[in-house]
Each structure stands twice: as structure tokens, then as C-alpha cells.
Z-matrix of the N, CA and C atoms (Angstrom, degrees):
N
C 1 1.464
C 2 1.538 1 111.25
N 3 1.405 2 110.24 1 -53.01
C 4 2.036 3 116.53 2 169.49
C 5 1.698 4 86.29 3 -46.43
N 6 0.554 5 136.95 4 -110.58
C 7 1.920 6 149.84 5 -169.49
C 8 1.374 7 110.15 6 1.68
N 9 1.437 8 118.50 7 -50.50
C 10 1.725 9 129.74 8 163.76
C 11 1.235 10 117.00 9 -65.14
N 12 1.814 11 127.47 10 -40.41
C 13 0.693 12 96.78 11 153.01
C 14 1.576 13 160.79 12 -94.43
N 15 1.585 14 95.90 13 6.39
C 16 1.550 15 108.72 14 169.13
C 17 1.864 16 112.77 15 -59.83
N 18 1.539 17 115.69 16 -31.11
C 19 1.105 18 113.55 17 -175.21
C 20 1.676 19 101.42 18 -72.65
N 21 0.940 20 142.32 19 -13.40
C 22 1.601 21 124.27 20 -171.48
C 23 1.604 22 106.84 21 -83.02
N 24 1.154 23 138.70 22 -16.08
C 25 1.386 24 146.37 23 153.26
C 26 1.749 25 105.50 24 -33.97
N 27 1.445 26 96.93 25 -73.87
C 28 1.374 27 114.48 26 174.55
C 29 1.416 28 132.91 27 -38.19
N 30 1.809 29 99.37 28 -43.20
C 31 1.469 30 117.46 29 -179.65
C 32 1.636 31 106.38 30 -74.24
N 33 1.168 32 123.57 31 -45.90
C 34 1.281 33 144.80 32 161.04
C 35 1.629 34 107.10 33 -25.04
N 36 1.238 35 98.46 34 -70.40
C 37 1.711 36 120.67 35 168.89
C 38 1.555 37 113.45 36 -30.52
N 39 1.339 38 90.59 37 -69.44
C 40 1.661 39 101.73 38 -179.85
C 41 1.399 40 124.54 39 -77.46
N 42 1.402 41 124.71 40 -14.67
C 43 1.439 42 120.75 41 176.23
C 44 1.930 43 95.68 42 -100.06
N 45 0.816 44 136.16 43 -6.03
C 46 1.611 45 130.03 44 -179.54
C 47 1.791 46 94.78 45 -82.42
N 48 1.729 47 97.50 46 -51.90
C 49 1.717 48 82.10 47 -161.07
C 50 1.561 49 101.02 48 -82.04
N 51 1.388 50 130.81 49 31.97
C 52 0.938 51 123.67 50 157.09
C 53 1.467 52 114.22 51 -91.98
N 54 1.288 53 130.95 52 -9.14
C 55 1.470 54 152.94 53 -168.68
C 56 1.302 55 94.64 54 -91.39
N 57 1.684 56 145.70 55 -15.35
C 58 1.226 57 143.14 56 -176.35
C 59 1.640 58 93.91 57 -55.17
N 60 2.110 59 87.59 58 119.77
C 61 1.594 60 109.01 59 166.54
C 62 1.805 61 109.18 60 101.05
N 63 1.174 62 81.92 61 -28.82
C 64 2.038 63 88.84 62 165.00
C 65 1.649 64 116.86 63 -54.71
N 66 1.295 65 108.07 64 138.49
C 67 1.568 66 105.97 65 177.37
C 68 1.430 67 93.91 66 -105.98
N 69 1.522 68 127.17 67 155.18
C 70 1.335 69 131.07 68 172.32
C 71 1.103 70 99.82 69 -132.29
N 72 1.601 71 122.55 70 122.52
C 73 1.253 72 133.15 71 172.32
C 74 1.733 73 111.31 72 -109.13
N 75 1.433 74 99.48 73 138.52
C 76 1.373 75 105.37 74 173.74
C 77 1.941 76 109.88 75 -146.32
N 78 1.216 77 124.55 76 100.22
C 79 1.210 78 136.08 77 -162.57
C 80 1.269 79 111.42 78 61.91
N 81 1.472 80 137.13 79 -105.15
C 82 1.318 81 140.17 80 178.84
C 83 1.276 82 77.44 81 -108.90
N 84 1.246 83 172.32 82 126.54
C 85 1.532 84 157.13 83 64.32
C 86 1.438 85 99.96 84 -104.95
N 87 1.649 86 118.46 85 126.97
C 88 1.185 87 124.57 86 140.33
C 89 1.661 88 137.62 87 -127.07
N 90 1.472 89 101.97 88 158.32
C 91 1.707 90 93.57 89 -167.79
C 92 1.229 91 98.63 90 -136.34
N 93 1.307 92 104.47 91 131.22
C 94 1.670 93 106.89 92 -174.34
C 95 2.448 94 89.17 93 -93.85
N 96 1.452 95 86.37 94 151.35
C 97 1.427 96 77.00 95 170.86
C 98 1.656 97 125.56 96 -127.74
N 99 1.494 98 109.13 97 132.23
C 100 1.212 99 136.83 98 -144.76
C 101 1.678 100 108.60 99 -66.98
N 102 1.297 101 128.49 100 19.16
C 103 1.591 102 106.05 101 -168.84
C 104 1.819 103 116.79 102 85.41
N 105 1.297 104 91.69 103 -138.57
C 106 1.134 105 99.08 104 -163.37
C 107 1.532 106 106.86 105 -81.46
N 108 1.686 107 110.73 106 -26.60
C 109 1.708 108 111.51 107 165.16
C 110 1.399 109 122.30 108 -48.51
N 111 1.786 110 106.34 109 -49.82
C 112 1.328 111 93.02 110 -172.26
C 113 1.270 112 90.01 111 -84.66
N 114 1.423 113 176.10 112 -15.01
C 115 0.982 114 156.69 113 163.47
C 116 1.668 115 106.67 114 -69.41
N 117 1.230 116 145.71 115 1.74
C 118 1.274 117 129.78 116 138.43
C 119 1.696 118 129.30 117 -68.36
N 120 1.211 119 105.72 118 -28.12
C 121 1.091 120 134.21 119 -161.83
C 122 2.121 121 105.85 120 -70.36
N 123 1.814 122 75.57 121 -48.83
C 124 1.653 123 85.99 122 178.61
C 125 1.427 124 97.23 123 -84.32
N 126 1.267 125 150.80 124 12.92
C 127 1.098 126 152.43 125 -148.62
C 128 1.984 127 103.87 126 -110.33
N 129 1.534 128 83.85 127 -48.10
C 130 1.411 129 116.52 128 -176.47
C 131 1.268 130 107.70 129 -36.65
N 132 1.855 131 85.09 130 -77.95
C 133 1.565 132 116.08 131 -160.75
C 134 1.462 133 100.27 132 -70.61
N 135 1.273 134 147.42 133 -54.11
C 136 1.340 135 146.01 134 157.99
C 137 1.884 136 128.39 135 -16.13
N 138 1.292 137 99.09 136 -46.42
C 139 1.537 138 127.40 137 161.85
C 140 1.283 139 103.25 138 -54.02
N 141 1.246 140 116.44 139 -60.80
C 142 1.907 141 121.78 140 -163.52
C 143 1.132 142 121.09 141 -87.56
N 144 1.494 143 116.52 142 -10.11
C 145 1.505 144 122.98 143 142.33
C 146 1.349 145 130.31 144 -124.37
N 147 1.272 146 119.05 145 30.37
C 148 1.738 147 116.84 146 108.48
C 149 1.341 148 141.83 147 -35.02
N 150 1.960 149 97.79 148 -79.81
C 151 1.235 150 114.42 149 159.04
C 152 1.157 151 112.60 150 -36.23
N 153 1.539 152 148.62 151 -67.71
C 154 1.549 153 152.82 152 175.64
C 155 1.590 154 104.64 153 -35.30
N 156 1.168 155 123.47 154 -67.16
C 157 1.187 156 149.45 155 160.61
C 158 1.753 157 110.49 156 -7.27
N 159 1.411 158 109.60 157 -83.71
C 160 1.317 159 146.36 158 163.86
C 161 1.655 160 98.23 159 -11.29
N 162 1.876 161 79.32 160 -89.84
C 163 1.476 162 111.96 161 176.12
C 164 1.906 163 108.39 162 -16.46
N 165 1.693 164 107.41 163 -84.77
C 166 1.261 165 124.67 164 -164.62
C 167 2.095 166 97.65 165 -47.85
N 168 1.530 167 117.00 166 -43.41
C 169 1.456 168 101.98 167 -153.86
C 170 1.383 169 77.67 168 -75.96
N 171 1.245 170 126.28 169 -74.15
C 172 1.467 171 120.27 170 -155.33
C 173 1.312 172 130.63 171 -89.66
N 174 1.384 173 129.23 172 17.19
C 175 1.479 174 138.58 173 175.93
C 176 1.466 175 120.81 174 65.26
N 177 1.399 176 111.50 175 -18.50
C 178 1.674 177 114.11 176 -174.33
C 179 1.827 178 102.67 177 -124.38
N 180 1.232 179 122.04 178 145.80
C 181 1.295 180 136.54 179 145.75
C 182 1.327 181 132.66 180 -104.48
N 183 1.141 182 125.32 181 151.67
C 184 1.377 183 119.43 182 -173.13
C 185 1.800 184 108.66 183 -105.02
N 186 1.442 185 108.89 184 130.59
C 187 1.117 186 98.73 185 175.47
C 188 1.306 187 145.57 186 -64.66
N 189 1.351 188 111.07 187 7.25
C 190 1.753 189 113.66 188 161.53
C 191 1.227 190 109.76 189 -81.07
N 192 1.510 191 122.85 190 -30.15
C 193 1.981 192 124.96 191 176.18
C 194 1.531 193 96.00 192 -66.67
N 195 1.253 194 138.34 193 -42.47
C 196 1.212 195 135.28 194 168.43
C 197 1.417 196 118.08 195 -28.32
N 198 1.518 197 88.44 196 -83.35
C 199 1.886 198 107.70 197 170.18
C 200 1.297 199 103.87 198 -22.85
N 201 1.429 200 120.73 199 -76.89
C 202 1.037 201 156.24 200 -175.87
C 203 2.039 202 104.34 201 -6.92
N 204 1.369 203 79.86 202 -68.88
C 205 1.289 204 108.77 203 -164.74
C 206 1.631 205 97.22 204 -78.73
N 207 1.084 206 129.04 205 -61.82
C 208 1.516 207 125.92 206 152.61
C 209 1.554 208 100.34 207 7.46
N 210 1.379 209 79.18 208 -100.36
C 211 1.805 210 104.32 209 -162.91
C 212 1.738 211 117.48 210 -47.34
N 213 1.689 212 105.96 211 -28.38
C 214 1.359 213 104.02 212 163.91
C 215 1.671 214 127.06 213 -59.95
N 216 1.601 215 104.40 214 -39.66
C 217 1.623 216 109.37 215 179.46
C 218 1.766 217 103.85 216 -85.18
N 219 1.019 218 130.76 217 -8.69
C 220 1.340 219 132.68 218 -169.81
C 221 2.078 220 88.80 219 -91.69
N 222 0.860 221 96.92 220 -80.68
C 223 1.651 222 109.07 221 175.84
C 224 1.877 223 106.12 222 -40.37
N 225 1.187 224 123.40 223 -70.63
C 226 1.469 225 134.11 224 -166.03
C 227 1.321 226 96.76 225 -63.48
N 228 1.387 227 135.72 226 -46.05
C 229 1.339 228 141.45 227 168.01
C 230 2.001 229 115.83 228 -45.41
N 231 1.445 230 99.72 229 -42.25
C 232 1.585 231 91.03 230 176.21
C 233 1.334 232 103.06 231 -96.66
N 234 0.976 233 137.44 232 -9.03
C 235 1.425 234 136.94 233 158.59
C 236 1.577 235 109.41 234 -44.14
N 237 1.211 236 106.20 235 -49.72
C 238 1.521 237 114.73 236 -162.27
C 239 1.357 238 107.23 237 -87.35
N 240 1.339 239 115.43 238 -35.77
C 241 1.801 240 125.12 239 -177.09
C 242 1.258 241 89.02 240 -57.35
N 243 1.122 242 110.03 241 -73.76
C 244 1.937 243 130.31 242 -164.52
C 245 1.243 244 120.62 243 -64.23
N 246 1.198 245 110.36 244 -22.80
C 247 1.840 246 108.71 245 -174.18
C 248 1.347 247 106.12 246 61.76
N 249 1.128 248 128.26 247 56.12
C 250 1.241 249 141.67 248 177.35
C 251 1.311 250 137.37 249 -131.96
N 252 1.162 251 135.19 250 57.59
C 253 1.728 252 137.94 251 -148.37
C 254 1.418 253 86.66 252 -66.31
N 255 0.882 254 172.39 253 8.22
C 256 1.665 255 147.50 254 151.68
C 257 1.238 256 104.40 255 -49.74
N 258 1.117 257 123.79 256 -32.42
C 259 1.818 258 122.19 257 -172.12
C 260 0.963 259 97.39 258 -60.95
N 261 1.667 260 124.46 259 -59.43
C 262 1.496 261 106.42 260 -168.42
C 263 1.088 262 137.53 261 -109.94
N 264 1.885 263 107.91 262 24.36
C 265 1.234 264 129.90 263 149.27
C 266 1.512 265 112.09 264 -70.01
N 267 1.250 266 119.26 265 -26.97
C 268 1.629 267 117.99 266 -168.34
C 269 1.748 268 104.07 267 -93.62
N 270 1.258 269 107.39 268 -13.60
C 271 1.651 270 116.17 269 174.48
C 272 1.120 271 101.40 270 -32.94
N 273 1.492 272 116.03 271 -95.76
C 274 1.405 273 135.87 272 -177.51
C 275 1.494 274 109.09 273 -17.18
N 276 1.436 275 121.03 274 -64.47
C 277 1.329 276 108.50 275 -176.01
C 278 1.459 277 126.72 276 -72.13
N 279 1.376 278 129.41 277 -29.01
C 280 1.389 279 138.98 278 145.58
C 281 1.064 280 128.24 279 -2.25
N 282 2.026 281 99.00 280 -79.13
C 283 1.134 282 116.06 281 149.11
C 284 1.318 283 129.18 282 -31.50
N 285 1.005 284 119.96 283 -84.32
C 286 1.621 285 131.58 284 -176.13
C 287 1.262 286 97.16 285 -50.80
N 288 1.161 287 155.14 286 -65.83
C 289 1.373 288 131.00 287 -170.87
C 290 1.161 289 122.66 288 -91.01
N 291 1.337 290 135.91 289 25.73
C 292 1.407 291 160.10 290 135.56
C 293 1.867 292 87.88 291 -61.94
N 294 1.483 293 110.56 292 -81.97
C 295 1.759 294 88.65 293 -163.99
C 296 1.562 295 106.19 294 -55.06
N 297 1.227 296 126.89 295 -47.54
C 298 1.083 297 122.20 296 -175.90
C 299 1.668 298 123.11 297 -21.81
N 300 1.578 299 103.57 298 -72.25
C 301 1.732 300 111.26 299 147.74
C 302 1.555 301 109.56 300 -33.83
N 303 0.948 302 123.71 301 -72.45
C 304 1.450 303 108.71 302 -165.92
C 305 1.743 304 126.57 303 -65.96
N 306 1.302 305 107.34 304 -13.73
C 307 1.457 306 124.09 305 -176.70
C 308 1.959 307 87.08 306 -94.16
N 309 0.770 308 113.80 307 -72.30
C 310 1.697 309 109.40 308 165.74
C 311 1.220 310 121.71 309 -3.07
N 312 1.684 311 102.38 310 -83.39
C 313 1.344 312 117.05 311 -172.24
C 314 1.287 313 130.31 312 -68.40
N 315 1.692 314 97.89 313 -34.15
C 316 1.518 315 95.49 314 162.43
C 317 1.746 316 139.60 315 -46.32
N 318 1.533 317 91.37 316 -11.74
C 319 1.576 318 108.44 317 -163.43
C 320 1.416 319 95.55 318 -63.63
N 321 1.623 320 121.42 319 -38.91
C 322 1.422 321 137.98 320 -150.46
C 323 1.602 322 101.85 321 -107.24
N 324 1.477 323 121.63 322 -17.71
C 325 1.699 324 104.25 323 -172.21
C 326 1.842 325 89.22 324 -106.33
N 327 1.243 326 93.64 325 177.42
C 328 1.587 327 100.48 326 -179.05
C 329 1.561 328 129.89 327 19.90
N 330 1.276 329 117.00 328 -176.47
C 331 1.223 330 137.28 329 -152.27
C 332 1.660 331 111.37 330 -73.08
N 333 1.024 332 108.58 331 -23.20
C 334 1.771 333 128.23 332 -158.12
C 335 1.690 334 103.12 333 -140.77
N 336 1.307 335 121.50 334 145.32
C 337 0.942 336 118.00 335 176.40
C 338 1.350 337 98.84 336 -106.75
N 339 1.830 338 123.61 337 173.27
C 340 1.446 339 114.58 338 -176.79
C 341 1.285 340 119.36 339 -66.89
N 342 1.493 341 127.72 340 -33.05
C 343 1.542 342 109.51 341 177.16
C 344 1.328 343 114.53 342 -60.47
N 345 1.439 344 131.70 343 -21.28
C 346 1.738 345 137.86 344 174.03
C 347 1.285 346 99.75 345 -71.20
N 348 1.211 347 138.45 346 -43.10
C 349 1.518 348 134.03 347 -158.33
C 350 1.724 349 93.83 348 -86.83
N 351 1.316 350 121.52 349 -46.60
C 352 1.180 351 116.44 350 -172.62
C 353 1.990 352 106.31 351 -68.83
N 354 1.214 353 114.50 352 -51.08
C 355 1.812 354 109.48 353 -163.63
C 356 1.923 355 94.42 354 -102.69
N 357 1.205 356 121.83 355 -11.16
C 358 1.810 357 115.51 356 -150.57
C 359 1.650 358 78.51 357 -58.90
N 360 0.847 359 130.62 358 -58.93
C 361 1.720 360 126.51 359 -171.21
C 362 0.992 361 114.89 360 -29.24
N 363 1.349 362 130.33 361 -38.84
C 364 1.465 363 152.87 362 -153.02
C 365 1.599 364 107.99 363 -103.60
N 366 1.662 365 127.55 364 -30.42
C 367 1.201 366 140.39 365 -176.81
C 368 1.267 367 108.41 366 169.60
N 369 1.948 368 87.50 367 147.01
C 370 1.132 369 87.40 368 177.93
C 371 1.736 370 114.86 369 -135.08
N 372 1.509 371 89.41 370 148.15
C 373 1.265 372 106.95 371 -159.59
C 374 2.126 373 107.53 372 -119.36
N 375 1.386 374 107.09 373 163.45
C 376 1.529 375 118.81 374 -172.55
C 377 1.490 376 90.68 375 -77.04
N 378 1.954 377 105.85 376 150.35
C 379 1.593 378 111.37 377 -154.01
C 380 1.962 379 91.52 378 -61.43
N 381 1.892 380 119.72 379 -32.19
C 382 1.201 381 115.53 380 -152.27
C 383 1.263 382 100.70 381 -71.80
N 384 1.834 383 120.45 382 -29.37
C 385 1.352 384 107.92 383 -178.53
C 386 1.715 385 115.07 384 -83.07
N 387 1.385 386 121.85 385 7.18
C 388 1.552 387 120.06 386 155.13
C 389 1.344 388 116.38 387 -72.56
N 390 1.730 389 115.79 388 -34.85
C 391 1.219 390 126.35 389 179.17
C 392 1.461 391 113.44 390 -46.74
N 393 1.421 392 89.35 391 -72.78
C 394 1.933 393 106.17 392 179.63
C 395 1.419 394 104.43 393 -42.53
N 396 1.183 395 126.22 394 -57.76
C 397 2.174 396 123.38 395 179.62
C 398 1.198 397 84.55 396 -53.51
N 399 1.372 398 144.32 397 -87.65
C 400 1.271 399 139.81 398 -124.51
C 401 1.728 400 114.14 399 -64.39
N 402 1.549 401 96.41 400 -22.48
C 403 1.236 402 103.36 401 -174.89
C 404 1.440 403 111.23 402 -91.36
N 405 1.440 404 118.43 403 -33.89
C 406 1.398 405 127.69 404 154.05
C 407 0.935 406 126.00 405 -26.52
N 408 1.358 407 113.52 406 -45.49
C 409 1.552 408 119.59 407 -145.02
C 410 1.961 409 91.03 408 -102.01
N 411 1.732 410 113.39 409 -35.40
C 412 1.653 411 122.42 410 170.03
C 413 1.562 412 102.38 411 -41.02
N 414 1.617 413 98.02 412 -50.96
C 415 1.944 414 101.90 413 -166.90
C 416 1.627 415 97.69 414 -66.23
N 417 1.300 416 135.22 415 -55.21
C 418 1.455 417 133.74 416 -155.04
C 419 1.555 418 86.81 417 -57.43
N 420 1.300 419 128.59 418 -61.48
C 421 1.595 420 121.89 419 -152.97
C 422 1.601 421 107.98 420 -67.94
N 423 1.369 422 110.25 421 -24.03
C 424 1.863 423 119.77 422 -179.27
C 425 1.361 424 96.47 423 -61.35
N 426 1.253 425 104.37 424 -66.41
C 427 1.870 426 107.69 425 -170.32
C 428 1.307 427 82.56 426 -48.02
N 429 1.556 428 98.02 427 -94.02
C 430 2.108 429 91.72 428 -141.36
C 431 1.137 430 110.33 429 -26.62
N 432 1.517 431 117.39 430 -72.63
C 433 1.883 432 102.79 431 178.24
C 434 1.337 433 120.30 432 -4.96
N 435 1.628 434 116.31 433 -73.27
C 436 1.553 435 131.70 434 -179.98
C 437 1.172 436 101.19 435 -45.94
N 438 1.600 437 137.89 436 -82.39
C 439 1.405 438 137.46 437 -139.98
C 440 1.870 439 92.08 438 -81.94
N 441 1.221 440 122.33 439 7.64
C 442 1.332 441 108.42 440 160.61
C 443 1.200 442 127.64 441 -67.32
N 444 1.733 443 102.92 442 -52.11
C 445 1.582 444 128.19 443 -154.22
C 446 1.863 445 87.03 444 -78.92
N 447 1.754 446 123.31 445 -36.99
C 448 1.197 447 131.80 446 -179.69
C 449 1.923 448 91.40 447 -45.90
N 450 1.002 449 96.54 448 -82.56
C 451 1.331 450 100.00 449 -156.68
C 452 1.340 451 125.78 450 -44.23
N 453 1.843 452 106.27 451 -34.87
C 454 1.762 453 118.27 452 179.34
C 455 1.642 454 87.92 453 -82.50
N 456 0.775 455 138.19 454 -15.81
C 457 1.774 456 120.77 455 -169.83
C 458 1.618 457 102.43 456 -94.10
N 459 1.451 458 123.62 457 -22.07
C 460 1.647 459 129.42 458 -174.26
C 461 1.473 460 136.44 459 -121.83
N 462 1.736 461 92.08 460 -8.95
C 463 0.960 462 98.73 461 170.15
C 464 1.794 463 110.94 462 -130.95
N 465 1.568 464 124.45 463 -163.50
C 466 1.448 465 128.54 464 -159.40
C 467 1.559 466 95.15 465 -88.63
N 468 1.384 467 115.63 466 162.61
C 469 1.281 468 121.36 467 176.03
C 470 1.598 469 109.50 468 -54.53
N 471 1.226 470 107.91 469 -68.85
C 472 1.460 471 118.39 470 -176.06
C 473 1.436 472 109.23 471 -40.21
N 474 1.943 473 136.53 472 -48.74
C 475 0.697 474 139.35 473 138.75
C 476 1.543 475 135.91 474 16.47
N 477 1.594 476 97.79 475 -71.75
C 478 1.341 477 129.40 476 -175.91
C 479 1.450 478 106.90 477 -92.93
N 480 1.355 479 136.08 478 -18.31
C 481 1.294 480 126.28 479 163.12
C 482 1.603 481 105.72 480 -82.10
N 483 0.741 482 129.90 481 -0.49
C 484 1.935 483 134.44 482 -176.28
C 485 1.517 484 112.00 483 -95.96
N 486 1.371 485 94.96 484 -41.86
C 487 1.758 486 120.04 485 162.08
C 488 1.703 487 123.02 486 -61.28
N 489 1.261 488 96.59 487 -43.70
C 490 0.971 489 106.99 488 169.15
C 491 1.943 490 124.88 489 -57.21
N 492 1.166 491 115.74 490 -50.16
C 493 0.952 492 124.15 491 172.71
C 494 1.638 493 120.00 492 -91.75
N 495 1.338 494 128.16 493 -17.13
C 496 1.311 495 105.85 494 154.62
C 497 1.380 496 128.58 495 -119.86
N 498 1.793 497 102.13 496 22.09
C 499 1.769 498 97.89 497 145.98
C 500 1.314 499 93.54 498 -85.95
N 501 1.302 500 161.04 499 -94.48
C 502 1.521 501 165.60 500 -121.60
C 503 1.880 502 76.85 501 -46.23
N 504 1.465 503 139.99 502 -64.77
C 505 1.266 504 120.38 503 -172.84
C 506 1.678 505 109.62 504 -66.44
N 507 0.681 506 110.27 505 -17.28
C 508 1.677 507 92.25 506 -172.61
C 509 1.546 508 108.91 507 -97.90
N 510 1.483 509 116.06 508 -58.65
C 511 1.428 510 118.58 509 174.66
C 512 2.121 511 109.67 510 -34.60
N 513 1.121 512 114.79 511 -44.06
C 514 1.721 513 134.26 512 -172.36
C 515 1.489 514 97.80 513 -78.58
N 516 1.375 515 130.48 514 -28.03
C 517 1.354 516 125.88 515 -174.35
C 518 2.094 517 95.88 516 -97.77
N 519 1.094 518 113.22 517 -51.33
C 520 1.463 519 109.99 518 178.62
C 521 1.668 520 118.44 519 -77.58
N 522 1.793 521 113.92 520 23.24
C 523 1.473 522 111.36 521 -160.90
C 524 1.836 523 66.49 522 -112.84
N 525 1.881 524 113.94 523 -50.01
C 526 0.868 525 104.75 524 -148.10
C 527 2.006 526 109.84 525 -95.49
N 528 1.263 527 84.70 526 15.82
C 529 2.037 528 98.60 527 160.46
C 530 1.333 529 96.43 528 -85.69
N 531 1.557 530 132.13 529 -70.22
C 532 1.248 531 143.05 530 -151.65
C 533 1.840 532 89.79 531 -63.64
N 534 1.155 533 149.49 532 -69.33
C 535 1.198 534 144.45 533 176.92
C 536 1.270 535 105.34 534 -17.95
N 537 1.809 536 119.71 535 -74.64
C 538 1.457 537 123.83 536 -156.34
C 539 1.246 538 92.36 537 -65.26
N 540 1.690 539 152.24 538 -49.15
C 541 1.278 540 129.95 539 174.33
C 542 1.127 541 116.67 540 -22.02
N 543 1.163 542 102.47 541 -67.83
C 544 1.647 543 120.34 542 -160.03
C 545 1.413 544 102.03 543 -50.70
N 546 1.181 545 136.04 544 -72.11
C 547 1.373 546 172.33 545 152.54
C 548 1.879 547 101.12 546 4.92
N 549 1.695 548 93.85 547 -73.28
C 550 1.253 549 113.01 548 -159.20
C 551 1.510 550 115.14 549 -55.66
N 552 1.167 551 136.82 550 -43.35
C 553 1.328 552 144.00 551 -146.02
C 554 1.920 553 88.66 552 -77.16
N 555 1.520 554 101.38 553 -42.25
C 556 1.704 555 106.68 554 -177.78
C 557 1.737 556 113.51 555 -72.95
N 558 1.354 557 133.70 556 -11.52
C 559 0.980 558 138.78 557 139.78
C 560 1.631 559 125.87 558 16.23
N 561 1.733 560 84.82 559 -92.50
C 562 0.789 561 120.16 560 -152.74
C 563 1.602 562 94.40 561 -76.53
N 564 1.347 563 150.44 562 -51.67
C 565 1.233 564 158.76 563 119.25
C 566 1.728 565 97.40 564 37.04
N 567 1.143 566 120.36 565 -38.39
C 568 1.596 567 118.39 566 -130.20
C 569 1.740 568 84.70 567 -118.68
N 570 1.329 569 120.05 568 -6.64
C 571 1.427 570 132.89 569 -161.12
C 572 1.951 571 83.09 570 -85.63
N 573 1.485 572 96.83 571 120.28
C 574 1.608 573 105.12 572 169.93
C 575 1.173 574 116.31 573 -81.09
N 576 1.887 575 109.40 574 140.92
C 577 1.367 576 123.56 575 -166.43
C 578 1.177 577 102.08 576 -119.11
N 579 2.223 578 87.12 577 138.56
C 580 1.770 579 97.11 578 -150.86
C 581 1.749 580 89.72 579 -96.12
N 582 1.233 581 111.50 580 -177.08
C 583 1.659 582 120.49 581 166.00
C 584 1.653 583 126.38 582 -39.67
N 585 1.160 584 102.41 583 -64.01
C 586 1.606 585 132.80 584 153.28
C 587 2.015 586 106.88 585 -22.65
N 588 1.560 587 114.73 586 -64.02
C 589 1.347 588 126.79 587 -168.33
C 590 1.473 589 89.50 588 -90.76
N 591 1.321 590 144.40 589 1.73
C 592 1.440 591 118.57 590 164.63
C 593 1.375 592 85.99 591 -103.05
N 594 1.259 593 159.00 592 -67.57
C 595 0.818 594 138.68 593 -119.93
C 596 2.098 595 105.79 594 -82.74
């Protein structure tokens, strides 16, 4: 459900800057809308009440929606100062290879790597099958990063806002197939054995 709703930010994203050149009238107020500005803009504010959102139903956030959201008002913010969408074409990859480093490195500092610190509470699994997620999860954030900057550097803006929103669905739907593989076979491992099955 957190996962669905991180995507409506996105959707937001992509159906506004499809409105580039629309006037919206409401009594005497009108706003013509700007592209990819005003679709950062709604990008922003959408993000920050989520997060709010989140917060109020369920009391906890996770600190990558944090980040998340960080890097959206840090990025969407110089977008808007500057008139410059590279900022928040380069978001995405930032991001992603920011965790990347950190899903990385964790492999090498302390006791647990981050996919153990983040789910081990939740299950538990052999140190090699934390390895394999952890390393999974290094490769998912390398690519996207990459095939972001690919796509805003080769192809049209509009392009890259379309991309935007249905890799974020597909990459998140094939991170979270490739997980339950991984995952599943150890499952069953965890199934307690009665008197009857030892003997």
C-alpha cells in the first residue's frame, strides 16, 4: 500500500505536464500551466502530502520516503528557482545512486547489511541469501540511475516524463518479483518441525 502510494506523486507528475498550455480558470483567477514547471511544482506539493499523509495514518516513515522527498524539494526547488529541468531530470539518478552507494557499502561496514537491517525483523534468511537481495537491489538502483540520464540525455522531454512514470512502475514491480524469488524458496525453511516430521 506505502509503494502505491509513493506512485501517485509521479502520476500527478505525468498527467499535469500533459496539461502544458492549458489555462485553468476559477472565478477571476487564471493559470495557464507551464510544462514541466508546473508539473514539478505539483510534484512538490504532492510529495509533502503524502509524506504528511503517511505520517498521520500510520505514525512511522521510512527513511528512504524521507530521502525521497528530500531530494524531490531540493531538486524541484532549483528547477523552479532556475528554470532549469535538468535538476529534476538528474533527481532520479542521484537518488538511485546515492542508495546504490549505500546498499553497496553496507555490504562491507558492520554486522548486517541494509536489506537485513531494513526486513531481518520481518524474516529470517541465510547471510548469502541477504547478499543476493542486497546486491539486487545495488544493480536495480545502478541501472535506473543510468537508463534515466540515457533517456533525458537522448530522448524529448515529454519522452522522459512518460518514462518516468512507467519505469518507476515496472522497475518496483520487477524489483519486487525478483525479491519474492529470491525470498521464497527460504520460506519454507522457517516452517516449524513438529515430533511426527522428525521422527
Amino acid at each position: 500500500m506505502k509503494q502505491l502510494a509513493e506512485f501517485i506523486p509521479i502520476a500527478l507528475f505525468f498527467i499535469v505536464y500533459q496539461l502544458d498550455g492549458e489555462t485553468l480558470a476559477l472565478g477571476g483567477w487564471e493559470y495557464t500551466f507551464d510544462g514541466i514547471f508546473t508539473a514539478t511544482a505539483v510534484l512538490m506539493v504532492a510529495t509533502l502530502v503524502q509524506v504528511g499523509l503517511t505520517w498521520a495514518l500510520t505514525r512511522e516513515l521510512e527513511k528512504r520516503a524521507l530521502w525521497m522527498a528530500a531530494a524531490i524539494i531540493i531538486f524541484g526547488g532549483a528547477t523552479l528557482v532556475l528554470r532549469n529541468e535538468l535538476f529534476i531530470q538528474w533527481k532520479p539518478t542521484i537518488f538511485n545512486w546515492v542508495l546504490a552507494l549505500a546498499f553497496g557499502g553496507s555490504q562491507f561496514i558492520g554486522d548486517k547489511n541494509l536489506m537485513e537491517r531494513t526486513l531481518g525483523s520481518q524474516i529470517v534468511l541465510p547471510r548469502y541469501v541477504w547478499t543476493r537481495l542486497n546486491m539486487l537491489w545495488v544493480g536495480n538502483f545502478t541501472l535506473v540511475g543510468a537508463l534515466n540520464l540515457v533517456v533525458a540525455y537522448s530522448f524529448s522531454e515529454a519522452t522522459w516524463v512518460s518514462y518516468k512514470l512507467y519505469s518507476a512502475i515496472g522497475f518496483t514491480l520487477a524489483l519486487t518479483i525478483l525479491t519474492a524469488i529470491i525470498i521464497s524458496p527460504h520460506l519454507k525453511e522457517d516452517t516449524p518441525v513438529t515430533d511426527n516430521q522428525e521422527a
